[in-house]
C-alpha positions in Angstrom: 164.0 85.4 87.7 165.6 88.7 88.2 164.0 91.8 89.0 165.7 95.5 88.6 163.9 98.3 90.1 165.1 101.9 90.1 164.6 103.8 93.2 164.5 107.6 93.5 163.3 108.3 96.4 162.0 106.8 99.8 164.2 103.5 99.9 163.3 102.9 103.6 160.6 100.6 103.0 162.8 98.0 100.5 165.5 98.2 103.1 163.0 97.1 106.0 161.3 94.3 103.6 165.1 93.2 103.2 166.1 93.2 106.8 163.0 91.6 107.7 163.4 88.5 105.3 167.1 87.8 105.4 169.1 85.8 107.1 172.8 87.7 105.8 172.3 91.4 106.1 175.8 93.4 105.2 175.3 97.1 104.4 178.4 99.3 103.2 177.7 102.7 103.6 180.7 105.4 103.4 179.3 107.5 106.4 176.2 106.9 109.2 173.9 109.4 110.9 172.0 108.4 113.7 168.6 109.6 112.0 169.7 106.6 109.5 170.3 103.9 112.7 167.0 105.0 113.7 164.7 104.3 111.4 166.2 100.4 110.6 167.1 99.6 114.3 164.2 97.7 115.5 164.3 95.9 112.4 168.0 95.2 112.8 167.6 94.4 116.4 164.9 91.5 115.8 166.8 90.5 112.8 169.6 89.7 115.5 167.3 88.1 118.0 166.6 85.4 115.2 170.2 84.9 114.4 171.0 86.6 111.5 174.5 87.4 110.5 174.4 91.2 110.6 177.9 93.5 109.0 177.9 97.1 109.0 180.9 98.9 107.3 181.6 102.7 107.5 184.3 104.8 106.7 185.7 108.0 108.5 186.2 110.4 105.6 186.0 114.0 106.3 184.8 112.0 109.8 180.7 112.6 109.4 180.2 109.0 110.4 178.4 110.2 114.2 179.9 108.6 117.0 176.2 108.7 118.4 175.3 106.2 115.3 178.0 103.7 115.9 177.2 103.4 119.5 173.2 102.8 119.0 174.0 100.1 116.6 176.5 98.5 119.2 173.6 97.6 121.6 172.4 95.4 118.9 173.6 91.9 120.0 175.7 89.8 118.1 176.1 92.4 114.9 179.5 93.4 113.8 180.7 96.9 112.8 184.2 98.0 111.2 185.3 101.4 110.4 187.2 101.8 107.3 190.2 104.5 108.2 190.6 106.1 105.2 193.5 108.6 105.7 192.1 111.2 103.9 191.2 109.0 101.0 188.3 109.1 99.3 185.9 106.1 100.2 182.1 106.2 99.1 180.5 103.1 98.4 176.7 102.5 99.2 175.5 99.0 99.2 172.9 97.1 101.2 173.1 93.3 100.6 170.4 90.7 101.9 170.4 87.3 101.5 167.9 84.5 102.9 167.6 80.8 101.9 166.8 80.9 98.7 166.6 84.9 97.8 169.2 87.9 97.2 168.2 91.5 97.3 170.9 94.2 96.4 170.5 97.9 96.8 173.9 99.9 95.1 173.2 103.1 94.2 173.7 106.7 95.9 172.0 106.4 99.7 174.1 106.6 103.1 172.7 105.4 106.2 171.2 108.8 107.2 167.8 109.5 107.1 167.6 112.1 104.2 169.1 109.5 102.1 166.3 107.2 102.8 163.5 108.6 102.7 163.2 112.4 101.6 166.6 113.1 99.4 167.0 112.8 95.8 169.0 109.8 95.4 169.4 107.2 92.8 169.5 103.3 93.7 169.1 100.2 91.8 167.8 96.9 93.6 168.5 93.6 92.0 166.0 91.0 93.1 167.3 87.2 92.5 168.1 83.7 93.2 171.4 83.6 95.3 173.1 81.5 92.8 173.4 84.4 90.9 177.3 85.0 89.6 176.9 88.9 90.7 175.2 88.7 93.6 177.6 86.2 95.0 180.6 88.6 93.5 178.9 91.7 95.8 179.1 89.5 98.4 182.5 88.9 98.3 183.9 92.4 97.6 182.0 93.5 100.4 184.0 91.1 102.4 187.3 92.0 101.2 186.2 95.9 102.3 185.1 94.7 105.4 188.4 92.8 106.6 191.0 94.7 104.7 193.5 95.9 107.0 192.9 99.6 106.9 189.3 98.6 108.6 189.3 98.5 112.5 186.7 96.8 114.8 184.2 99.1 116.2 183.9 99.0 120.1 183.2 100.8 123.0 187.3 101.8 123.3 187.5 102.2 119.8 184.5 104.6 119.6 185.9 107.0 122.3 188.7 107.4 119.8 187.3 108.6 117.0 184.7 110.4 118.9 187.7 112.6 120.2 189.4 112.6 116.5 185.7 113.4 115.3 185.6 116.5 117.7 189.1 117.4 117.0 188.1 117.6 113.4 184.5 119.6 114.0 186.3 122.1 116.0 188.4 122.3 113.4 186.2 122.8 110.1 182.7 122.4 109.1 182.3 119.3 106.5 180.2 118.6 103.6 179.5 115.9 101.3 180.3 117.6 97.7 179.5 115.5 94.3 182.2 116.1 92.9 184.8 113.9 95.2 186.3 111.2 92.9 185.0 108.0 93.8 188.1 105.6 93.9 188.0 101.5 93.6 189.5 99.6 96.9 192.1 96.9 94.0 194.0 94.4 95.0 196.9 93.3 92.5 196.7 89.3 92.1 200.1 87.8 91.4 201.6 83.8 91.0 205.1 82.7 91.5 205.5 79.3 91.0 207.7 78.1 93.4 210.6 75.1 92.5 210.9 73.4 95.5 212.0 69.5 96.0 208.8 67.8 96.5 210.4 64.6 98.7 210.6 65.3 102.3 213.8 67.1 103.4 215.2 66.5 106.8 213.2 69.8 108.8 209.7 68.2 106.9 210.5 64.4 108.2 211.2 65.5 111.5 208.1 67.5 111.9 205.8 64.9 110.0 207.2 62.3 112.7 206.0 64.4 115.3 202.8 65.3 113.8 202.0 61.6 114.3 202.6 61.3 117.3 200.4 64.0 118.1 197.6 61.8 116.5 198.8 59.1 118.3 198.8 60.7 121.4 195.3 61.7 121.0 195.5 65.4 120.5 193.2 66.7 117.4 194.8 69.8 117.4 198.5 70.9 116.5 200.4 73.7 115.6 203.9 73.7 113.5 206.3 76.7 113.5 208.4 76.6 110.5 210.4 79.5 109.9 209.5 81.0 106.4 211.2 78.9 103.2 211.8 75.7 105.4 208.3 74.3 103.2 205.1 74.7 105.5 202.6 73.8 102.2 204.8 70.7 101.0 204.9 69.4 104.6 201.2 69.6 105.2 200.8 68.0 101.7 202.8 64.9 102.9 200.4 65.2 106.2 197.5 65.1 104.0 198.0 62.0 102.4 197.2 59.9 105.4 193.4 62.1 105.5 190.6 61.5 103.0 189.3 64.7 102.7 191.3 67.4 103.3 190.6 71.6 103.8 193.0 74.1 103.4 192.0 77.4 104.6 194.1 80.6 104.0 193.5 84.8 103.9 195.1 85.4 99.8 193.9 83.9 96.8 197.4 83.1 95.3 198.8 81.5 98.7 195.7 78.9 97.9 196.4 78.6 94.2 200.4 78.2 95.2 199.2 75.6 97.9 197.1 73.8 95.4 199.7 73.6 92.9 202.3 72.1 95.7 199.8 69.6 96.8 198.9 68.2 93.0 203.2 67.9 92.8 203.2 65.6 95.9 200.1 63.4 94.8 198.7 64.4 90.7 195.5 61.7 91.6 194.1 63.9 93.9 191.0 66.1 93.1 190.9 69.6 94.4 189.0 72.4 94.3 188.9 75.9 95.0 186.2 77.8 97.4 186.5 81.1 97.0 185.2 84.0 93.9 183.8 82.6 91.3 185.0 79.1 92.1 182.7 77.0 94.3 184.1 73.2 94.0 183.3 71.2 96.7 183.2 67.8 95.1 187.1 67.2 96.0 189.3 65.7 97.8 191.3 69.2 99.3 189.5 71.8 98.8 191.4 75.0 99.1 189.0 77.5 100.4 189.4 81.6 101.2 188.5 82.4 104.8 186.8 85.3 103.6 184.3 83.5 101.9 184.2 80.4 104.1 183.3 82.8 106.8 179.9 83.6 105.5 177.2 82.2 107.5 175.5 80.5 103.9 178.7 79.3 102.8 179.8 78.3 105.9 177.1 76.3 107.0 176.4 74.5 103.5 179.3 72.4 104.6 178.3 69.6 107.2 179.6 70.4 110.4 182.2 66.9 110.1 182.9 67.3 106.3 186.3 66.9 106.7 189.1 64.7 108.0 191.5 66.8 108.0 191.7 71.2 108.6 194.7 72.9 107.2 194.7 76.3 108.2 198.1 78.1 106.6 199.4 81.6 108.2 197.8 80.2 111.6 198.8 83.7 113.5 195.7 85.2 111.9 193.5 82.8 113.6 192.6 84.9 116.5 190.4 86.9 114.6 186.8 86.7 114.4 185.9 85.1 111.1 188.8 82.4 111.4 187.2 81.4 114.9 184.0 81.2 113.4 185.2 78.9 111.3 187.1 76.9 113.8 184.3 76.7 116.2 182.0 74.9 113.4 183.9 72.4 112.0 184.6 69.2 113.9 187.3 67.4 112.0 189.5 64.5 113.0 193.0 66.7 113.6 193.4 70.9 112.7 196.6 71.4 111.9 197.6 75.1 112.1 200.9 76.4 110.5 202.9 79.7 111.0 206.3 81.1 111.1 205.1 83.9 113.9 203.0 82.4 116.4 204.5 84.8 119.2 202.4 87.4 121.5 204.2 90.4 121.0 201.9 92.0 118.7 198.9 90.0 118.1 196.7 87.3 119.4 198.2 84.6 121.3 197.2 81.9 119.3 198.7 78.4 121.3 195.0 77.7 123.0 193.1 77.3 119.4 195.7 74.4 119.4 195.3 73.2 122.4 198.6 74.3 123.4 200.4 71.3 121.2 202.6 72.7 119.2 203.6 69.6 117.7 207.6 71.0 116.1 208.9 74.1 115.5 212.3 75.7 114.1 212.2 79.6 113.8 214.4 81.1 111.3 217.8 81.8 113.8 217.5 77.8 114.3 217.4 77.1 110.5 220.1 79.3 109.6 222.4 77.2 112.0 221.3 74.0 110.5 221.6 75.4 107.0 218.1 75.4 105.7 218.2 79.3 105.2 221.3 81.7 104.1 223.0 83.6 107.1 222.1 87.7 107.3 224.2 90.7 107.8 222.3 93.6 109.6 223.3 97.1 109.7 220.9 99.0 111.7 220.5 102.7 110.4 219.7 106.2 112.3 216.7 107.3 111.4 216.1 110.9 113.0 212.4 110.8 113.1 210.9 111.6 116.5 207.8 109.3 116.7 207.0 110.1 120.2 205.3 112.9 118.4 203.5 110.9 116.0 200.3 110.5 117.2 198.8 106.5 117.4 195.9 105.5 116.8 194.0 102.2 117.0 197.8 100.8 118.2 199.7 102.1 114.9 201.2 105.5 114.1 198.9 108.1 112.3 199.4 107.5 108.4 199.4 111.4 107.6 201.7 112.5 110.8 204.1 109.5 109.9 204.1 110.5 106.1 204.6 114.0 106.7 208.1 113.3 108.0 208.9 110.1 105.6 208.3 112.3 102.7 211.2 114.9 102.7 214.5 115.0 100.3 217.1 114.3 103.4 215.4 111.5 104.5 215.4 109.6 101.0 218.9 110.7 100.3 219.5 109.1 103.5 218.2 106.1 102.8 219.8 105.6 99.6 223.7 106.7 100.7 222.8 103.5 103.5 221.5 101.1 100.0 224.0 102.0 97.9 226.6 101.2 101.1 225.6 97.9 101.9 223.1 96.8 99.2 223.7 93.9 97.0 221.6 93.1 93.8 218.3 92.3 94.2 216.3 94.4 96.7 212.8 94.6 98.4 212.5 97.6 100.2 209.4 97.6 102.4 207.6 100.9 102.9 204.6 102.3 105.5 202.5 104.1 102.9 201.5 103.8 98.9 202.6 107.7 98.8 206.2 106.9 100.6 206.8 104.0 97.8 205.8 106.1 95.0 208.3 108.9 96.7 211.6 106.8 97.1 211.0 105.1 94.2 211.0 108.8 92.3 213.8 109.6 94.3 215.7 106.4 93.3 215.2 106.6 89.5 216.6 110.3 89.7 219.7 108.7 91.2 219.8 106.3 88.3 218.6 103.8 90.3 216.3 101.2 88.7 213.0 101.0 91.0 209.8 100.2 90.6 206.6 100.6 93.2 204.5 97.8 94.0 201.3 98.1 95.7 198.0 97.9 95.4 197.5 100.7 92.8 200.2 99.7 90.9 201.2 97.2 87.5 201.4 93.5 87.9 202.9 92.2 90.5 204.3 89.0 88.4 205.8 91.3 85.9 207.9 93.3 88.7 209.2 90.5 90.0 210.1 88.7 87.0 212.6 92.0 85.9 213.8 92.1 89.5 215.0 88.3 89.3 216.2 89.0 85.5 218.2 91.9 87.0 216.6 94.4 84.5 215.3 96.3 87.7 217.7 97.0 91.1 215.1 97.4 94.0 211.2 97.1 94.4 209.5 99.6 96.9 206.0 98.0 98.4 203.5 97.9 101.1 202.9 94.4 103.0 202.4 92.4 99.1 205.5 90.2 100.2 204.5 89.2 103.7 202.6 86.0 103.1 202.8 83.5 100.1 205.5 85.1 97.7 208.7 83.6 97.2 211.3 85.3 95.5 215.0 83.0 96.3 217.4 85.5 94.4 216.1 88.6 96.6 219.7 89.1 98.5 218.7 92.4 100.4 216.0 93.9 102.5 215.5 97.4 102.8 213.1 98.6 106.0 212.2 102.0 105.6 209.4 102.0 108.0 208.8 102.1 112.1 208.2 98.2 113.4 205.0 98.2 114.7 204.3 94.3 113.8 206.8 92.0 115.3 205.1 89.5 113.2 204.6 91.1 110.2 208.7 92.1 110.4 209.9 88.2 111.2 208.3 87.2 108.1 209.5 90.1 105.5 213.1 89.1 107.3 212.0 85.7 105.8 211.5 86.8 102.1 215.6 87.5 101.9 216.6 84.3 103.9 215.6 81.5 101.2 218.1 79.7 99.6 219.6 80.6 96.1 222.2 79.5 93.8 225.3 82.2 94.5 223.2 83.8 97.3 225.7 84.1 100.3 223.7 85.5 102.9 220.9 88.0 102.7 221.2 92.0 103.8 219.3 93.7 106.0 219.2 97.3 106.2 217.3 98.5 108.9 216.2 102.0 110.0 216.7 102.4 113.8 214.5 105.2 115.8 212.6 105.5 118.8 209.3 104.0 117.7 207.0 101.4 119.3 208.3 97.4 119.9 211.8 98.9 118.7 213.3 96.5 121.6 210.8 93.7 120.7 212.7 93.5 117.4 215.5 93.9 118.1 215.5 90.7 120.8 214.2 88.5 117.0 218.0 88.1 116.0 219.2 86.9 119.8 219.3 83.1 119.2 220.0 82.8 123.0 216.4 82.9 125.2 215.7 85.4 127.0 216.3 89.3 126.5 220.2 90.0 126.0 221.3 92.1 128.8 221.8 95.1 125.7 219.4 94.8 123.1 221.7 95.9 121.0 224.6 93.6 121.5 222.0 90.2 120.9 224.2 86.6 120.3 223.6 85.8 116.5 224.4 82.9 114.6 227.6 81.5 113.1 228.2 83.4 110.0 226.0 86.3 110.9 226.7 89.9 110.9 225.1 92.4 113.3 226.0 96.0 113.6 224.4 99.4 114.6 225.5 102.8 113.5 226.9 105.1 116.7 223.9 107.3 116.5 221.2 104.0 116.1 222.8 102.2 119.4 222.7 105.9 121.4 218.9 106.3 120.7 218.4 102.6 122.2 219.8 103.4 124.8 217.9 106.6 125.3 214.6 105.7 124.2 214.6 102.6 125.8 210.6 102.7 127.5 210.5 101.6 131.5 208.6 98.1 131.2 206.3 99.4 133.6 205.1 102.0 130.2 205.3 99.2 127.6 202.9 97.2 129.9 200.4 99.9 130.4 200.8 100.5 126.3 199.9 97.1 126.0 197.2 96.9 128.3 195.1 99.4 126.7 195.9 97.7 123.3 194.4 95.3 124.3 191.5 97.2 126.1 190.3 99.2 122.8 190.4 95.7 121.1 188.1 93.8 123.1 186.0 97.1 123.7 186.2 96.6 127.3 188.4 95.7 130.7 190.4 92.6 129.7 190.8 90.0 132.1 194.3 88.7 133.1 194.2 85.9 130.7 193.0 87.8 127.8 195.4 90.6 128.7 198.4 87.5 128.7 196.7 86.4 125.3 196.2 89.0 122.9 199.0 91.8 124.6 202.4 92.3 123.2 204.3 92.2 126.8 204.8 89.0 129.1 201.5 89.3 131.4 203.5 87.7 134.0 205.6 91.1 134.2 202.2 93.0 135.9 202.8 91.2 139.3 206.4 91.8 139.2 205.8 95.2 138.6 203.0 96.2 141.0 202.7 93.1 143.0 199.6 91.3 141.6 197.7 92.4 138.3 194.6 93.5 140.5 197.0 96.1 141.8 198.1 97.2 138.4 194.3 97.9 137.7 193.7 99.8 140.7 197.1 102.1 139.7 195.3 102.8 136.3 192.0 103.6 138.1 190.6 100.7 136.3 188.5 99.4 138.9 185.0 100.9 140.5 184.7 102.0 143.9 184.0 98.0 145.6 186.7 96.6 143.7 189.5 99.3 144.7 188.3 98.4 148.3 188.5 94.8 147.7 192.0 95.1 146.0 193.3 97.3 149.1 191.7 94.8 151.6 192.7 91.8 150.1 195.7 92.0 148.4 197.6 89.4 150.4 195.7 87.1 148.8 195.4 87.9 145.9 199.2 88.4 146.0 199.9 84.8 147.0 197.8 83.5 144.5 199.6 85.0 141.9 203.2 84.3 143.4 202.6 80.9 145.0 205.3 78.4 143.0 204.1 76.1 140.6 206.1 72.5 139.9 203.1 71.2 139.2 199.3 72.8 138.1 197.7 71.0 141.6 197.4 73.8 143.6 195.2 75.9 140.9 193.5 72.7 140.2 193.0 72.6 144.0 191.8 76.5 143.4 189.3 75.5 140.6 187.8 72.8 142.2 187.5 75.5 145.6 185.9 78.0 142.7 183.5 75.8 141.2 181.4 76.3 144.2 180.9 79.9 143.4 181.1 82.9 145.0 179.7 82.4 148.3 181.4 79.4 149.0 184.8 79.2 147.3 187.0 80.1 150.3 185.0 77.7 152.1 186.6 74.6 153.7 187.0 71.8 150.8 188.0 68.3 151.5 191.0 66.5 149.0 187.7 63.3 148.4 185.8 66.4 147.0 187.6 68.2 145.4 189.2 64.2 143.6 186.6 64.3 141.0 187.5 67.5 139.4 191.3 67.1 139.3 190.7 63.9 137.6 188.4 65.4 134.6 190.6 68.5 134.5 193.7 66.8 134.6 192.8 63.1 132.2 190.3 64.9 130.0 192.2 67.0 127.9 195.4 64.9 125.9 198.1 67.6 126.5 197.4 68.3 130.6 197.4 64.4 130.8 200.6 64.1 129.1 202.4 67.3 131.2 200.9 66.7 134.9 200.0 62.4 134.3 198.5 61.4 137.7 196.6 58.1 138.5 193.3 57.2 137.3 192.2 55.1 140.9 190.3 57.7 143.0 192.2 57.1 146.5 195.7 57.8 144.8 194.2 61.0 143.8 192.8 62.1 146.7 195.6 61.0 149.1 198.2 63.4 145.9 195.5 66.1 146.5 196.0 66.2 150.6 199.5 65.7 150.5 200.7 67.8 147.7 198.7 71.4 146.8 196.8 70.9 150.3 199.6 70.4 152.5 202.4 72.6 150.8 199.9 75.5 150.1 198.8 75.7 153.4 203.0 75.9 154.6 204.0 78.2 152.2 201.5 81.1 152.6 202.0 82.4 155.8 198.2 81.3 157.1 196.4 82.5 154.1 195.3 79.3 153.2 195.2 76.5 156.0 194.8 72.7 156.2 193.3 71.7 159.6 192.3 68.2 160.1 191.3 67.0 156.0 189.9 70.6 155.8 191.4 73.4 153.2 190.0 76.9 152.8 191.4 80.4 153.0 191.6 82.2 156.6 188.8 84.6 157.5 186.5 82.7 154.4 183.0 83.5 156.1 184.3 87.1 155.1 185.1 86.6 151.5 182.1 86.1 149.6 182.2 89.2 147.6 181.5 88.5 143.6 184.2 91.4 143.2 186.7 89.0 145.2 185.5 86.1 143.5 185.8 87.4 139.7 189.5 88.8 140.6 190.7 85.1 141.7 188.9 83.1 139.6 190.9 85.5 136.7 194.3 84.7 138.4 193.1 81.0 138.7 192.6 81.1 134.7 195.7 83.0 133.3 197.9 80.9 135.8 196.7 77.4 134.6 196.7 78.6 130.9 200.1 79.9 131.5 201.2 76.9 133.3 200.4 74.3 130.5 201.5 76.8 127.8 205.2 76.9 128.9 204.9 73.5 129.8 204.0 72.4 126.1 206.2 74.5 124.4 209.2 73.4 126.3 
């Protein structure tokens, strides 16, 4: 039965009976005071000590949200908090949501978090009291997901706090704020769009190779894999064919109409299978694939109304997006017989290292350079433009350039007439022209049709997707000008030029909007690329994409490309490379501090390695071990700089000690284990035999890279001769081997936890890195 109350005044007390009864509590509120976090934080605080799944999202508009507010609510265990960064945008929604076993209770109405709002203003709320099966109710839930994850929202942390706290400053200083009535209220749309997609349904060559060795994955015992399939080389179709040897089947993806696409290509391969969709409206378990959003599946109800083994078989498509929180929520529950994750950008350079959720198997891969040789995608033709913004004076925040600063110089007449003298120079007839901001699509697509140009902008705000692209392929349109609609799960064949009129500041995002020109198409020759060139962030990162030899080229702007392909740089675009080019020394600090306001603390060296854009290894090359690189940033307290000064031999050698094989940081491990007091401590090869062989024959892909015996004796006698004996040669009487006895010189001395946290960090990232080359290669 539902019950509707109006509320207008004193909320508090609902809010409290909700927190106190709920297992999901998610509470949208455009701006918090502290005098709001106050009055519901003990409540909230032993809501989290009973597990519940607890989502606060703010906004920064007009920036009233105190600092002082965020960072009493992050002492709350366990509770999430994103900030939506509104750029000056209106954003106002008020909505506390609560949902236990069998009961919802909804509050939308005109109360902030503040404590005015909840107990002594005038304000007008409506609560909604009912089962949880209700269609609204689960349709609030799922808008406020899509606010909560959508890319303009950052994680709130202890780095990311001290950011706005100096922007919220910054502003205060600047001007005194109000909340006025009369500020529009504007709706956070998406635009929902098919294609269907006509693509031969019988396994080409790239899809039988990779299915082959998909199976031997399963053969080999591994129940994780990864595939890297350069966009249009048929990700969805291959793991269709996959499927069919699975009984029941999940396909997990971030966009409603890459699951629709994906359910329609699976039907095509087998039309007896049953599918459902998860995910809205639609909740259809009773399948056999059901194709479910990760925004919804990430729910703690919806999440854990699923068996923990419910399914054979886990498909999760656009795998690079698996590093984030709700996906390893997710990933962590399930326990299915094989996960199969697939991507076209699984690279570190500006995102999450995702190779461990896969165990490091990455089963086959063919990136787009590779399938243009072979002939699976058309060649390109670059031409990198000059662009003569200077973004070393556009300020970045939360590791991407600020939207108003950036726009401020994209909106100007001499840089659209640029733009359009380069199109009209090398463009051919059906063009995508990818833009930073709704306003600069709006603004070159005005500019355009005053040139007699027929453009249309796409985004968010804008007419149906479908529609636009329909008159783009029929030719009764020239160019469409959008914002990140036609990165993932839109395929448009005849598109024969790309236009980038925005700074690279995702290497991934870039490789696959490169990807919606490269397809295949009757006529199509090869695919355009028109390319702005300035001084801006992972400019060298990108660059280094169209080299198809490994490695860095010795210029970045001279990179090896494929047979057939065209790359050339304007005078002016290959001077600024050359001048802006950053010392890697301050692209690995950039990245380190990435990094840093991510997690909301000190990474360590593996998490630096997986989530950073630069090679981690580059840190010891640079300042001789990545302890030292800390204690250059003033990173470490006052025991650890003196641990780092006294010790760095050691920590030196740990780091640079060669590596044929993983024994000797196997050897370290099994020295670790023993904690801090002991782990320099002499170790014998008999004891430290047990551990090699668990680390070493538990795991499928460390069995299969560094195979050693499973009788005890052979290990123990590998153990003495190998890691023990070389070690204690090669590093100059740091570590030393007397009698059947290995431990570091000096160990009675080394029992510091300081000392101990810094190896057992090297120990980590250099195993980790260790199998990770090893399985890729």
């Amino acid at each position: 039965m539902i019950q509707m109350e109006l509320h207008t005044s004193n909320l508090y007390p609902h809010l409290i009976q909700g927190i106190e009864k709920s297992d999901s509590i998610y509470i949208l509120s455009s701006f918090i005071m502290k005098s709001g976090v106050t009055l519901i934080y003990e409540s909230l605080k032993k809501a989290s000590q009973r597990g519940a799944d607890i989502k606060i999202c703010t906004g920064d508009y007009l920036y009233i949200t105190s600092p002082d507010a965020l960072e009493k609510l992050l002492t709350i265990d366990g509770i999430e908090i994103r900030m939506f960064r509104t750029n000056n945008r209106s954003f106002h929604p008020k909505a506390y949501l609560f949902r236990s076993e069998k009961e919802g209770f909804i509050v939308i109405g005109s109360s902030n978090l503040s404590q005015s709002a909840l107990q002594t203003g005038v304000e007008w709320n409506l609560s909604l009291s009912k089962s949880i099966d209700s269609e609204v109710y689960e349709q609030a839930f799922m808008e406020f997901m899509d606010v909560f994850y959508h890319e303009q929202t950052i994680s709130i942390n202890g780095e990311t706090i001290q950011l706005y706290q100096a922007e919220y400053e910054d502003n205060h200083k600047k001007l005194s704020t109000s909340l006025g009535d009369d500020i529009a209220e504007k709706e956070i749309s998406t635009v929902h769009g098919e294609l269907e997609s006509s693509i031969e349904i019988t396994p080409h060559d790239v899809q039988v190779e990779a299915l082959k060795c998909l199976q031997e994955s399963l053969d080999e015992g591994y129940q994780r894999s990864m595939v890297v399939m350069a966009t249009g080389l048929g990700k969805t179709y291959l793991s269709a064919f996959f499927a069919k040897s699975f009984s029941k089947v999940l396909f997990i993806a971030h966009r409603e109409e890459i699951l629709r696409q994906a359910e329609r290509s699976f039907k095509k391969v087998d039309d007896t299978l049953s599918t459902g969709l998860y995910f809205g409206k639609n909740k259809e378990k009773d399948c056999d694939v059901l194709f479910a959003s990760i925004q919804t599946l990430s729910m703690k109800h919806h999440l854990t109304s699923f068996s923990s083994n419910a399914f054979d078989l886990i498909i999760v498509d656009e795998f690079h997006h698996a590093a984030a929180n709700s996906y390893r929520k997710v990933i962590e529950y399930f326990q299915p017989k094989f996960l199969l994750g697939m991507t076209a950008t699984p690279d570190r350079l500006d995102g999450a290292n995702i190779y461990a959720l896969c165990d490091n198997n990455v089963a086959f891969q063919m990136h787009f350079l590779e399938a243009i040789e072979k002939g699976f995608l058309v060649p390109f033709h670059y031409v990198g433009v000059y662009d003569d913004i200077d973004y070393s004076k556009i300020r970045v925040v939360g590791g991407k350039y600020d939207s108003d600063q950036l726009e401020a110089v994209q909106i100007q007449e001499n840089m659209a007439q640029k733009i359009f003298q380069a199109w009209e120079k090398h463009r051919q007839s059906r063009t995508i022209g990818f833009c930073s901001s709704i306003r600069q699509a709006d603004f070159l697509t005005d500019f355009f049709n005053k040139n007699d140009v027929r453009a249309v902008s796409l985004h968010s705000r804008s007419a149906s997707r479908q529609n636009a692209i329909e008159s783009l392929e029929a030719r009764e349109i020239d160019i469409i000008f959008t914002v990140d609609l036609f990165n993932e799960g839109v395929d448009i064949p005849l598109v024969d030029t790309l236009l980038f009129v925005r700074p690279t500041e995702s290497i991934s995002v870039f490789t696959q909007q490169i990807g919606r020109g490269l397809r295949l198409a009757e006529g199509k020759q090869y695919c355009q690329i028109i390319d702005l060139i300035g001084n801006y962030r992972n400019l060298d990162a990108k660059l280094c994409l169209f080299n198809k030899m490994t490695g860095e080229p010795k210029k970045i702007y001279e990179p090896i490309v494929p047979e057939l392909c065209e790359f050339e740089l304007e005078t002016k675009a290959i001077d600024i490379i050359k001048y802006y080019k950053k010392p890697l020394n301050n692209r690995l600090i950039e990245s380190y501090y990435d990094v840093k306001r991510e997690l909301g603390r000190r990474p360590t060296y593996l998490e630096t390695h997986l989530y950073g854009r630069e090679d981690a290894s580059k840190y010891k090359k640079e300042w001789g071990s990545f302890a030292e690189f800390l204690l250059a940033e003033n990173e470490l307290n006052n025991n650890e700089k003196d641990i780092v000064k006294t010790y760095s031999p050691i920590l030196q050698d740990i780091e640079k000690t060669v590596m044929n094989k993983s024994y000797k940081m196997v050897l370290l491990l099994s020295m670790l284990e023993r904690g801090k007091d002991r782990w320099a401590h002499p170790i014998t090869a008999e004891v430290a035999t047990p551990i090699f062989m668990e680390y070493l024959m538990k795991v499928p892909y460390r069995r299969k890279i560094d195979e050693i015996s499973n009788n005890e004796e052979t290990v123990t006698k590998l153990i003495y001769n190998m890691p023990m004996s070389k070690w204690s040669g090669s590093s100059k009487g740091i570590f030393e081997l007397k009698g059947n006895q290995f431990y570091v010189k000096g160990y009675a001395e080394l029992g510091t936890k300081e000392l101990y946290q810094m190896v057992k960090e090297i120990c980590e990232y250099r195993l980790h890195l260790y199998f990770e080359k090893k399985a890729d290669k």
